[in-house]
C-alpha positions, 0 to 999 in steps of 0.5 A: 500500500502507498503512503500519500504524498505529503504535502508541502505547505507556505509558512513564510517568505524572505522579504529581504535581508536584514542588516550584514550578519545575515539575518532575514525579514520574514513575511509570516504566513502562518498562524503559529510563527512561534512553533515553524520559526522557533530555534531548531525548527528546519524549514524548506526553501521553494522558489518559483514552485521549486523545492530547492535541495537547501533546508533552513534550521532556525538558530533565532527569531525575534520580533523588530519594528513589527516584523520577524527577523529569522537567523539561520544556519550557513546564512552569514553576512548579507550577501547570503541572506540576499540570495534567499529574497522571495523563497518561501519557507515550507514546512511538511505536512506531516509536521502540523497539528490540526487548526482547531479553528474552523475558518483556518485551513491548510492547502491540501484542505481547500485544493480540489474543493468544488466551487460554486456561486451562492446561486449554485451554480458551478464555477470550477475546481481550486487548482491550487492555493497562491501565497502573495504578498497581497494575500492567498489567493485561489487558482480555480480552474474552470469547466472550460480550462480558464484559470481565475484567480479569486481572493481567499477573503470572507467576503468572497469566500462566504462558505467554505464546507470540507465535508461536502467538498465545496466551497461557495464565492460571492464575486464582485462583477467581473471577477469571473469574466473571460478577458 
């Protein structure tokens, strides 16, 4: 019998080094920066959607001026923390405990859920989940191949129910549109 693939999930992503000594700002995409950006925590590197052989182990992490600056192993000087601007850092599935909020999810949660407007009509399928600076963001495909892209917010998302294998939307107009 097969294991299932284990899924590789977004906790952050290097926004620019900070200071010569090789440390990293963080943009934290995680509900529990405490436990993935903790001393000994090994965080993979992916660039582009390419999961690069690299690994991360966190020595620090300290809050400054309202962001998370991360200090990792083999990461000396700037010129080092340079070459990471823009990886994300992932941690797998395999490592998380369940939310226990019910409007947080994980990724391999909402990939492959139905979507359908409030009138049930269909829309598509989620393809896949994008962390962007803006905000995550849901690739759906559509029954004629399109890919949209909508905004994984409350207010277009009103619904999202696991269980029945779907999500519902409530897009502004135009949002759907073929260009």
């Amino acid at each position: 019998m097969n294991e299932p693939e284990l899924e590789i999930l977004a906790v952050g992503r290097v926004v620019r080094p900070h200071g010569i000594r090789g440390e990293l700002v963080v943009e934290v995409l995680t509900d529990s920066p405490e436990l993935r950006f903790a001393p000994g925590s090994v965080l993979g590197v992916q660039r582009r959607g390419v999961v690069r052989a690299q690994n991360l182990t966190v020595t620090a992490a300290r809050q400054h001026a309202g962001r998370l600056l991360v200090r990792a192993e083999g990461v000396e000087g700037r010129d080092a923390a340079e070459d990471l601007r823009g990886v994300l850092l992932t941690v797998r599935s395999d490592v998380l405990e369940p939310t226990g909020d019910p409007d947080e999810f994980h990724d391999r949660e909402l990939t492959g859920l139905r979507v359908e407007l409030v009138s049930g009509d269909e829309v598509g399928a989620v393809s896949e989940v994008l962390h962007t600076p803006a905000g995550e963001l849901l690739a759906v495909r559509t029954p004629d191949g399109r890919e949209v892209l909508v905004p994984f917010v409350a207010e277009i998302v009103p619904e999202v129910d696991l269980a029945a294998g779907r999500l519902v939307v409530d897009p502004p107009e135009g949002l759907l549109d073929a260009e």
